[in-house]
C-alpha positions in Angstrom: 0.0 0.0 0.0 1.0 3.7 -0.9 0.9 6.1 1.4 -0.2 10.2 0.5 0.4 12.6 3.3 -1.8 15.3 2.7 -2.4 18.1 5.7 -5.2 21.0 6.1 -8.0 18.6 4.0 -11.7 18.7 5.0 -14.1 16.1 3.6 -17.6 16.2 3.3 -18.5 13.0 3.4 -21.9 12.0 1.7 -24.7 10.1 1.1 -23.8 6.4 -0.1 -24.6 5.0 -3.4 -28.0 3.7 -2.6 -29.3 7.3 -1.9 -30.1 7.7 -5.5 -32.4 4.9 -5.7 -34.7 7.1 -3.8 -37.8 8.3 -5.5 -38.6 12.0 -6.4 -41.4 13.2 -4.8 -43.5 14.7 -7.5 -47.1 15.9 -7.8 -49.8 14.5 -10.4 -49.1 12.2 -13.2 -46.3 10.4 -13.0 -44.5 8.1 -15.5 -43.7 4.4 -14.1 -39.6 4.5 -13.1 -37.8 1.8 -15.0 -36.7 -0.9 -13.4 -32.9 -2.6 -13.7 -33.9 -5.3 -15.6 -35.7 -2.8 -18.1 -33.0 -0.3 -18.2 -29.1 -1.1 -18.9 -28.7 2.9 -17.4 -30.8 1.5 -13.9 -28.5 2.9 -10.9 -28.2 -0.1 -8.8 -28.3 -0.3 -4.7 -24.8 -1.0 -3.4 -25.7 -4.5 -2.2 -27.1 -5.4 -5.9 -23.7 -4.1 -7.4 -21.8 -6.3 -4.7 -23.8 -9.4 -5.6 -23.1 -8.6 -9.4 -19.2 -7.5 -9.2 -18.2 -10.1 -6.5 -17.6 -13.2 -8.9 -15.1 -11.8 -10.6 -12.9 -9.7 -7.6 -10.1 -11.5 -6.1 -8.1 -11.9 -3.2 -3.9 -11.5 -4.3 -1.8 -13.2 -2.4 2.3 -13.7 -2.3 4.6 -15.5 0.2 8.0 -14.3 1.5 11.1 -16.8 1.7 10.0 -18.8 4.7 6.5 -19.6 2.8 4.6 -17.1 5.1 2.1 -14.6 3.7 4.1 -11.5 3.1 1.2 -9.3 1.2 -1.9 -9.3 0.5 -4.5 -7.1 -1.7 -6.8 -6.2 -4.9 -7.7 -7.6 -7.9 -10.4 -7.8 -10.9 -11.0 -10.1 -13.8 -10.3 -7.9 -17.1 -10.1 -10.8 -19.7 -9.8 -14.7 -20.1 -7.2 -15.9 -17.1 -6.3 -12.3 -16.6 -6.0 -10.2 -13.7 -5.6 -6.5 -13.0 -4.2 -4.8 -9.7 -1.5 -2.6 -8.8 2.3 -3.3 -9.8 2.8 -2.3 -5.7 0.2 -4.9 -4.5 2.9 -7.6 -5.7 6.2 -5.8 -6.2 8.8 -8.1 -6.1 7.0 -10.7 -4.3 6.6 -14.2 -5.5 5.1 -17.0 -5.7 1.8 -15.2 -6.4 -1.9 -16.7 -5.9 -5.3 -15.7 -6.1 -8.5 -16.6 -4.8 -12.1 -16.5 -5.5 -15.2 -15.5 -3.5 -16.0 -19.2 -3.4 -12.4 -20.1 -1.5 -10.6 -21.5 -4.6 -7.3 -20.9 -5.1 -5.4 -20.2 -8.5 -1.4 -19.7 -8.8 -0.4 -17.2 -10.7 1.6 -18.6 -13.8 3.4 -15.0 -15.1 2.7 -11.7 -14.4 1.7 -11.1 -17.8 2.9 -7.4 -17.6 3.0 -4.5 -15.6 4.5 -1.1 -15.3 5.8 0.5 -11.8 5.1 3.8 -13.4 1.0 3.8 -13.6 1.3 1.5 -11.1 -0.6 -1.2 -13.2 -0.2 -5.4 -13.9 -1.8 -7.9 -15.4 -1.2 -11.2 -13.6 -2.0 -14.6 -15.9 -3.7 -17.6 -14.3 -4.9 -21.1 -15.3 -8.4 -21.2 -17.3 -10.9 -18.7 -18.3 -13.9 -19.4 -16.4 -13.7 -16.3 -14.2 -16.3 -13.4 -15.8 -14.7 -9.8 -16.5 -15.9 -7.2 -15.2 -17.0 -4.3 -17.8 -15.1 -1.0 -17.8 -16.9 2.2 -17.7 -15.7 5.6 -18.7 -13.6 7.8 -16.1 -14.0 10.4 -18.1 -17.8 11.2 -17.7 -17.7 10.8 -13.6 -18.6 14.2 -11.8 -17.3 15.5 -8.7 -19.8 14.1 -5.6 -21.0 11.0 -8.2 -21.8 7.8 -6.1 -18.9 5.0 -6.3 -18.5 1.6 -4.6 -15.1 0.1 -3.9 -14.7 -3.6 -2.9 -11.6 -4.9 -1.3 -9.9 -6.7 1.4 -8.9 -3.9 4.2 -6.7 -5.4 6.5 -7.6 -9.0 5.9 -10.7 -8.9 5.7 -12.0 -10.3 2.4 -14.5 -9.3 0.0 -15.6 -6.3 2.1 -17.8 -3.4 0.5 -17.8 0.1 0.9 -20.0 3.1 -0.9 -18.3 7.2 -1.1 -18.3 9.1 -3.6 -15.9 11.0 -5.9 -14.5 13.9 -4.1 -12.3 15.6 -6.8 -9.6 14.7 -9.4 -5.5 15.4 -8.6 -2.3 15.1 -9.8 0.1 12.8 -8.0 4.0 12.4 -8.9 2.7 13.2 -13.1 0.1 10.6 -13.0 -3.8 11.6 -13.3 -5.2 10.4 -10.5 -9.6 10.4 -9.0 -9.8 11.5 -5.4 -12.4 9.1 -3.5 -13.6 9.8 -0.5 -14.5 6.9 1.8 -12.4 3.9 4.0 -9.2 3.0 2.2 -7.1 0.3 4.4 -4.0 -2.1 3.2 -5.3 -4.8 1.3 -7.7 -2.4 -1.0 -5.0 -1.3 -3.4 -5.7 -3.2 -6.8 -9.3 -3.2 -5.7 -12.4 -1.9 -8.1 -13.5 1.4 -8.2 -17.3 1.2 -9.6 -20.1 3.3 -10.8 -23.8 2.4 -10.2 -24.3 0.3 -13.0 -21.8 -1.7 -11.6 -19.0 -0.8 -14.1 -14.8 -0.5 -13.0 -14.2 3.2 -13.5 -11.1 3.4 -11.1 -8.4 1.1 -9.7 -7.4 1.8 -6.2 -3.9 3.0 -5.3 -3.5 5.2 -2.2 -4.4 6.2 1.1 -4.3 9.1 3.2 -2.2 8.7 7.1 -3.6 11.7 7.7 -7.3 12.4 6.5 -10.0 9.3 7.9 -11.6 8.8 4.6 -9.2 10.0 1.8 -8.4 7.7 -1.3 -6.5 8.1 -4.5 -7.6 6.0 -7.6 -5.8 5.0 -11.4 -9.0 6.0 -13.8 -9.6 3.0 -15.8 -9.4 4.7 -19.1 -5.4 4.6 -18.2 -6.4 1.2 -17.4 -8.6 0.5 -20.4 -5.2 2.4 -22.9 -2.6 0.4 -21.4 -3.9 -3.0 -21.1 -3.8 -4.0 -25.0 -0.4 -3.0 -24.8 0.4 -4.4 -21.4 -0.7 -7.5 -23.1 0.4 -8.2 -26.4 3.9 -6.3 -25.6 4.2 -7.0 -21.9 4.9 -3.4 -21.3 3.5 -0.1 -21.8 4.5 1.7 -25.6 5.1 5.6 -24.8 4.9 8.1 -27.4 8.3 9.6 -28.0 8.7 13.6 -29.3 12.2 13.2 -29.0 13.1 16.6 -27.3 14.9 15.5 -24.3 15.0 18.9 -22.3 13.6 22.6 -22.2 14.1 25.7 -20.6 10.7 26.7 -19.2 10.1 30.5 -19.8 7.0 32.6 -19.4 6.9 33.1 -23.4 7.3 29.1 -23.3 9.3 26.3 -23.8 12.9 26.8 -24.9 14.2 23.8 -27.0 17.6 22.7 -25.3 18.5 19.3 -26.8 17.6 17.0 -29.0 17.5 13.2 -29.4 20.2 12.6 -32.3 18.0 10.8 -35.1 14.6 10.9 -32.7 11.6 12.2 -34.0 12.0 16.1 -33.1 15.4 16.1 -35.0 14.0 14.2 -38.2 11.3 17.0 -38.3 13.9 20.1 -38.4 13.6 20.9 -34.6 16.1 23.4 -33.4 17.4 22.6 -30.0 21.2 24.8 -28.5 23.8 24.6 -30.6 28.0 23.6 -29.2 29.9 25.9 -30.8 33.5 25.0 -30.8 36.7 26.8 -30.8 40.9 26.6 -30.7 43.0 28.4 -29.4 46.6 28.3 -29.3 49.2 28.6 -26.7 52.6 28.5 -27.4 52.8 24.6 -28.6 49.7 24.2 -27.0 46.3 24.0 -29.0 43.0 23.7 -26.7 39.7 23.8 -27.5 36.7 25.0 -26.0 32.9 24.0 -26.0 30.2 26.9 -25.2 26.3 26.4 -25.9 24.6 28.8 -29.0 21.0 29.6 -28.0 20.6 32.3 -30.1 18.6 30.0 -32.8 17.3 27.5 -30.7 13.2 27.3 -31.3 10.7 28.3 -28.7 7.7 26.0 -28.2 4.3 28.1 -28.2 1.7 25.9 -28.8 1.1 21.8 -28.7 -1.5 20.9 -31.2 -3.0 24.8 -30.7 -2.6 24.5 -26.8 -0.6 27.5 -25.1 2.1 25.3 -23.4 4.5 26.7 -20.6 6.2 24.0 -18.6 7.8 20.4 -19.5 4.0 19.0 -18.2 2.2 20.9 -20.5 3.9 19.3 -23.3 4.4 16.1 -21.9 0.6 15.6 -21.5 -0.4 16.4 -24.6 1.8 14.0 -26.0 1.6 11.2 -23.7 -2.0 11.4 -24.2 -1.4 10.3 -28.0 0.0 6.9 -29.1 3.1 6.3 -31.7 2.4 7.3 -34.9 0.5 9.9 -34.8 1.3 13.8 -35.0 1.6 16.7 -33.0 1.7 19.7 -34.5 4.5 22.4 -32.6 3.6 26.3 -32.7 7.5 27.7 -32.6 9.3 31.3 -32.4 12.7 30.4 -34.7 14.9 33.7 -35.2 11.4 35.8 -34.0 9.4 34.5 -37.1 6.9 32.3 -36.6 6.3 29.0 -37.5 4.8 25.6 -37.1 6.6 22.0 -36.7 4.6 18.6 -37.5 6.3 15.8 -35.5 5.6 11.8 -36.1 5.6 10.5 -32.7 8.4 7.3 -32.1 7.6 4.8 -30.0 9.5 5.1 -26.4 9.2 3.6 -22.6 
């Protein structure tokens, strides 16, 4: 489990999931509520979502050297024999097991992929009788929307628990949804779900400091990385190919440039090393000293005012290799526009 210190927060902490099964109270003709069976967009109570979701959550396990259990957390079915949770929940741990709500026990054969980064694997177990769970969209949650996590907190398996979503942050670069309710060891890896009983967050962190103060990976990361965590066994990153800028408040200052990388086959202009000799006596020495004078400045990202190394970096991370971003650049005070193919990095 990660730990967040955060200091001077104050939580509100509201109604649980179930609240919004309550009816409207309205005044003359009314039209008969759908039911869930008669509508795929019914809200569900937090015990219906529980019995729905709790087939295919597991229980991770891994032993140390002396065969006792030396972890324990999070994880949910996301295709035939595989299995997503954090990459913390089994670090370097092994072996690695999991089991079912109905006490069976699986070994883990690989772990199929992962990536310390996002803080996301995919373990691979025997057979494919286990049901996924479908993924919703992270994307259309809003701030104070009901959400049901279920987990293990500290040992104690297959427990429930309704909050809501307090906010979105960002954590050490990564995108991450703020929940607000319980979060103990043994959640991480666990399902964050909306009320149609879809995964639309992974749990990750905890709070030491606020009671009920959660962190959570938004399963479109999930839902982008998982083909690749699969088929390549790690996660693809676009690559621009500018290795380093000078942030200014007019923008981003090109500095240097991979040799043969995707910025330099587009024309980029990073600093130049400008080299010179000079003689003494017998002696000839040279000198290095860096040219900026014709270096290009970075305005815009694909039309977006960029100032710092994050601006640009989440614009491009957000595409995949391949495709093109389009620079908006100050070269020698004209300006001027730079279309980069995106390489394929880590």
């Amino acid at each position: 489990m990660r730990f967040l210190f955060l200091i001077g927060l104050t939580l509100v902490f509201t109604s649980p999931l179930a609240a919004q099964n309550a009816a409207p109270k309205t005044s003359g003709t009314t039209k008969k509520a759908a039911t869930p069976a008669a509508s795929k967009s019914a809200v569900l109570s937090t015990a219906e979502l529980a019995e729905k979701v709790k087939p295919s959550v597991v229980v991770i396990l891994h032993t140390g050297r002396q065969g006792k259990q030396s972890g324990l957390g999070t994880g949910f079915v996301v295709g035939d024999g595989l299995i997503a949770t954090n990459f913390h929940v089994i670090g370097e741990g092994r072996p690695i097991s999991v089991q079912t709500p109905d006490g069976t026990k699986h070994e883990v054969e690989a772990v199929h992929a992962s990536d310390r980064h996002l803080d996301l694997a995919v373990l691979k177990i025997k057979g494919n009788a286990l049901k996924p769970i479908e993924l919703g969209d992270s994307e259309s949650l809003k701030d104070g929307q009901p959400i049901v996590v279920l987990g293990h907190p500290q040992g104690l398996k297959f427990s429930v628990v309704a909050g809501v979503l307090s906010g979105r942050r960002e954590i050490e670069g990564l995108d991450l949804l703020q929940i607000a309710l319980p979060i103990e060891q043994g959640n991480s890896g666990g399902p964050v779900l909306d009320g149609q009983g879809r995964v639309v967050g992974v749990v990750s962190m905890k709070s030491l400091v606020t009671a009920n103060l959660g962190f959570a990976i938004p399963v479109n990361t999930l839902a982008r990385v998982v083909p690749q965590l699969i088929q390549n066994g790690r996660v693809i990153r676009p690559d621009i190919g500018i290795t380093r800028v000078l942030e200014t408040e007019r923008g981003l200052v090109v500095v240097t440039i991979a040799p043969n990388g995707p910025a330099d086959h587009a024309g980029l202009l990073g600093f130049r090393v400008v080299k010179t000799q000079r003689r003494r006596g017998p002696f000839v020495y040279e000198e290095q000293r860096l040219d900026r004078s014709h270096a290009d400045l970075i305005v815009t990202v694909d039309g977006r005012r960029v100032k710092s190394a994050d601006d640009l970096l989440g614009i491009v991370e957000a595409k995949r290799p391949g495709e093109t971003v389009e620079l908006g650049i100050i070269r020698d005070s004209q300006e001027g526009r730079v279309a980069i193919v995106l390489g394929a990095g880590e």
